[in-house]
C-alpha positions as protocol buffer text, in pm:
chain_id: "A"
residue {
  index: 1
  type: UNK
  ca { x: -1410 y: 975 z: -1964 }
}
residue {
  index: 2
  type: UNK
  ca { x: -1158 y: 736 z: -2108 }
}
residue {
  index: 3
  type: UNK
  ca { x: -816 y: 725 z: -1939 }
}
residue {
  index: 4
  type: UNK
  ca { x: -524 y: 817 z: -2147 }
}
residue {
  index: 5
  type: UNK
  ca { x: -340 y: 531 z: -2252 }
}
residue {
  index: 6
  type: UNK
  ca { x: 10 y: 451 z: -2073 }
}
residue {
  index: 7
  type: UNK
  ca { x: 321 y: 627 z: -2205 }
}
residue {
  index: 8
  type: UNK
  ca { x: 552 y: 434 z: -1991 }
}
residue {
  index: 9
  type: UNK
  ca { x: 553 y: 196 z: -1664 }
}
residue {
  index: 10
  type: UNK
  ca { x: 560 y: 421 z: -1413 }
}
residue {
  index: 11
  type: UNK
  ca { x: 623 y: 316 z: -1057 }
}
residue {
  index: 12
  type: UNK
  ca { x: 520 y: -41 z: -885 }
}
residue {
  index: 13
  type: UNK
  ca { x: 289 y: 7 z: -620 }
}
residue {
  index: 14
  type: UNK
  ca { x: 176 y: -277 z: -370 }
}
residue {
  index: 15
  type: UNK
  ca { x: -161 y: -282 z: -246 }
}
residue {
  index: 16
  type: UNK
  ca { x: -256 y: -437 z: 76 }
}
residue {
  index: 17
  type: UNK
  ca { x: -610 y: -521 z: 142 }
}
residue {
  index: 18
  type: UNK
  ca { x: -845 y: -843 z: 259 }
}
residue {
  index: 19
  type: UNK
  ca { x: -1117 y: -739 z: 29 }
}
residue {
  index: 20
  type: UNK
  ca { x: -1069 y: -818 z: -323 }
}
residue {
  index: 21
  type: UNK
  ca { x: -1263 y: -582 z: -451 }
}
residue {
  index: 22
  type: UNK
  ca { x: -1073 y: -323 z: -317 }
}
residue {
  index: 23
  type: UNK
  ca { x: -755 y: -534 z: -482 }
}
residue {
  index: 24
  type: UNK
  ca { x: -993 y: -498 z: -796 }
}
residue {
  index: 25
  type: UNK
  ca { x: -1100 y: -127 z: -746 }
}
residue {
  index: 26
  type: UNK
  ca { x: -710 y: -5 z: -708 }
}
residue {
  index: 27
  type: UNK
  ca { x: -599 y: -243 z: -1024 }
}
residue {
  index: 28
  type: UNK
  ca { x: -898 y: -71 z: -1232 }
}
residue {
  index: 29
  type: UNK
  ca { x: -789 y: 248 z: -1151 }
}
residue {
  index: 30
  type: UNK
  ca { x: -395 y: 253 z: -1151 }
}
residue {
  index: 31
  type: UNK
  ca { x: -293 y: 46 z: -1447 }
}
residue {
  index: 32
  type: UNK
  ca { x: -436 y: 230 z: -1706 }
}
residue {
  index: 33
  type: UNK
  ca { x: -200 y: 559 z: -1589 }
}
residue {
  index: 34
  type: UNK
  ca { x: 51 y: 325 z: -1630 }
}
residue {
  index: 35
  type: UNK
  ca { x: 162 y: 175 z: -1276 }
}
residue {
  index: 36
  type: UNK
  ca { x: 241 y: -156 z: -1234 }
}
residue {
  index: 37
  type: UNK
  ca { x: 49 y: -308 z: -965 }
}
residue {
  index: 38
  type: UNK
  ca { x: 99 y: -585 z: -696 }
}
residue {
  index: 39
  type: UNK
  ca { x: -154 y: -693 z: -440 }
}
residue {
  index: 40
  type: UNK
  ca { x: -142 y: -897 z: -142 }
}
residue {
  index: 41
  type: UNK
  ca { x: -434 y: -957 z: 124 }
}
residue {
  index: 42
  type: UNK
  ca { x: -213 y: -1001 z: 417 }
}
residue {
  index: 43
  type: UNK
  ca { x: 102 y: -856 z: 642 }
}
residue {
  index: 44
  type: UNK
  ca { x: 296 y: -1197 z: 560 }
}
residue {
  index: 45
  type: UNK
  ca { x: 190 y: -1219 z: 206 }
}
residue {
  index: 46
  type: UNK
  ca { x: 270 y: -832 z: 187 }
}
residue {
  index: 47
  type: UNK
  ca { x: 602 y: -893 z: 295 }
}
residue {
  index: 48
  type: UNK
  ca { x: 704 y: -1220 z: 61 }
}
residue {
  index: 49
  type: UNK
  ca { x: 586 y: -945 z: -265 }
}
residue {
  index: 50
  type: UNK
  ca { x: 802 y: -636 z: -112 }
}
residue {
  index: 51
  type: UNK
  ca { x: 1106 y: -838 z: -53 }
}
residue {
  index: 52
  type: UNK
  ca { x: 1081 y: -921 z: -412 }
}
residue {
  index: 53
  type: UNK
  ca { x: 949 y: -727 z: -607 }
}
residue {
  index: 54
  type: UNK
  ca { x: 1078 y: -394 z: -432 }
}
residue {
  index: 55
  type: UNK
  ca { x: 771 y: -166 z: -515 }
}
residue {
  index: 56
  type: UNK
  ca { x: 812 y: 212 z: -495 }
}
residue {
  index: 57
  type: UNK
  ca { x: 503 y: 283 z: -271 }
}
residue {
  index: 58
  type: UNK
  ca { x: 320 y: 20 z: 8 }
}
residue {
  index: 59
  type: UNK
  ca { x: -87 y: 156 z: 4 }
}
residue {
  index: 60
  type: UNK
  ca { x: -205 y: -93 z: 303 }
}
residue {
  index: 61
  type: UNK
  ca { x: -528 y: -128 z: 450 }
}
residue {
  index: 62
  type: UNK
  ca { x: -528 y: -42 z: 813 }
}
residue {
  index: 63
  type: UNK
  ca { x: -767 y: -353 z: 920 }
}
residue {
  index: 64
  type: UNK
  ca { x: -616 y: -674 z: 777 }
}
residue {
  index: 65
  type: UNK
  ca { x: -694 y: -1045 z: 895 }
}
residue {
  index: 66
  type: UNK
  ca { x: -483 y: -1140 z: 1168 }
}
residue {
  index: 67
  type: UNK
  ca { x: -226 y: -839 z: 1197 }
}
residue {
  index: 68
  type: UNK
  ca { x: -269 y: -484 z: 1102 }
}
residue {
  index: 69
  type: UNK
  ca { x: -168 y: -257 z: 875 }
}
residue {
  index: 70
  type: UNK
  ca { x: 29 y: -83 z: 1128 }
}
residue {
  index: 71
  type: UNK
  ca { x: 210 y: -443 z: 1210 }
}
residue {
  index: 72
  type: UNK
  ca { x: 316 y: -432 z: 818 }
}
residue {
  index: 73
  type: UNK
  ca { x: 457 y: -64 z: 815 }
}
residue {
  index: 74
  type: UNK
  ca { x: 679 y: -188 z: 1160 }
}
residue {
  index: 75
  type: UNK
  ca { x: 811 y: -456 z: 926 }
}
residue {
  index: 76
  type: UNK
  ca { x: 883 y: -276 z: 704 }
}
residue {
  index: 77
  type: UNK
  ca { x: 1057 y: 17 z: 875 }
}
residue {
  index: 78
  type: UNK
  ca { x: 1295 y: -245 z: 1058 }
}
residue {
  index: 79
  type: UNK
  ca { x: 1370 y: -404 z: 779 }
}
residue {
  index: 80
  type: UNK
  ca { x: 1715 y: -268 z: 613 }
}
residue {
  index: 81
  type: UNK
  ca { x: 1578 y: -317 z: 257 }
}
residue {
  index: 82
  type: UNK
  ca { x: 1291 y: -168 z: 240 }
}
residue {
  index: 83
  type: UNK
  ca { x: 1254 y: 83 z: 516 }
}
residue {
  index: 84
  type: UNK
  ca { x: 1306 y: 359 z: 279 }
}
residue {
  index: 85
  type: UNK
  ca { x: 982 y: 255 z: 54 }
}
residue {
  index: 86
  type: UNK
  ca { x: 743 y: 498 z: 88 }
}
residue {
  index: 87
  type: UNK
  ca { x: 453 y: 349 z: 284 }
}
residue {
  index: 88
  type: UNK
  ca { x: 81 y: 495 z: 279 }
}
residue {
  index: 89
  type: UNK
  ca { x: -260 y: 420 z: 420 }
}
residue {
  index: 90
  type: UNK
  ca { x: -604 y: 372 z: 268 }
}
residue {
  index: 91
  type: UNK
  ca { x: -854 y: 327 z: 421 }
}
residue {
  index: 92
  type: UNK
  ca { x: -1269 y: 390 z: 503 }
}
residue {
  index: 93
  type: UNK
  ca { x: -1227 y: 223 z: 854 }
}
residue {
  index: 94
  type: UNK
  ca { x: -984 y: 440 z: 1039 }
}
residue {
  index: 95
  type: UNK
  ca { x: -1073 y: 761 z: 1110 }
}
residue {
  index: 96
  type: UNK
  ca { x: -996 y: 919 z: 1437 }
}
residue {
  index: 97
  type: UNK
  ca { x: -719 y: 1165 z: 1526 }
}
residue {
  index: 98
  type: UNK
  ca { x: -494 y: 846 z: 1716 }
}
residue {
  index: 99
  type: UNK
  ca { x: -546 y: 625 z: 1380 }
}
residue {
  index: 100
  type: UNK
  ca { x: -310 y: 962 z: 1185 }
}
residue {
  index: 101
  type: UNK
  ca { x: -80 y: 1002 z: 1469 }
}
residue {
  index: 102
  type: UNK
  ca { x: -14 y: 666 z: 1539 }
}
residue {
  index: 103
  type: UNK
  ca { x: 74 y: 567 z: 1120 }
}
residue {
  index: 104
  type: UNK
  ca { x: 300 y: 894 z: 1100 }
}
residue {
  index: 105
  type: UNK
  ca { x: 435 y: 802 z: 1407 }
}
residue {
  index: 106
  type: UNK
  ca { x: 511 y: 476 z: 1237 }
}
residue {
  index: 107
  type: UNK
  ca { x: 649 y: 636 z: 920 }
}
residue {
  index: 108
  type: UNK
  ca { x: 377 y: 641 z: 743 }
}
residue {
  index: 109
  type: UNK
  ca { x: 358 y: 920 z: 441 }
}
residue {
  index: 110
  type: UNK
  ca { x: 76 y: 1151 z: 416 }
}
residue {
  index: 111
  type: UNK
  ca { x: -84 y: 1200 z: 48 }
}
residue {
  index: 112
  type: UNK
  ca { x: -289 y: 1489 z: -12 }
}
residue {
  index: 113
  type: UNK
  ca { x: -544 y: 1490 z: -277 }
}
């Protein structure tokens, strides 16, 4: 099915992931609902676009190259500007019951489908 075509921008979202085709898969599926989309593929990177750009949701990987997702979320939730931007987690990697307690523990929001 076709996706409707964008009535207005709706929020900016910043997607966090080494894997470009997960950068890919999230652009393909969120732009055409209208969201404006920014990608980085790593904590500093993440944090250069966020102090920025100012994007109304973080969805980070949990597994990035060098530092983790859960070393982004702590920079962001100690940062005074953008500790109040709601901050999520995707991913296929991290699974177990200490992965969820430890990113709500950071702040991290939970999205239910």
């Amino acid at each position: 099915a076709a996706a409707p075509p964008p009535v207005h921008q709706r929020a900016t979202l910043l997607v966090v992931d080494n894997a470009s085709v997960n950068l890919d898969l999230a652009r393909s599926i969120l732009e055409p609902f209208g969201y404006a989309l920014l990608t980085a593929s790593g904590v500093a990177q993440a944090l250069t676009v966020a102090r920025q750009a100012r994007p109304d949701l973080i969805l980070s990987d949990v597994h990035l190259p060098g530092e983790s997702g859960y070393d982004l979320i702590r920079a962001i939730k100690t940062d005074p500007e953008l500790r109040s931007t709601v901050f999520a987690f995707l991913t296929s990697t991290a699974r177990c019951e200490t992965d969820l307690a430890t990113a709500l523990a950071l702040g991290a929001a939970v999205l239910a489908g």
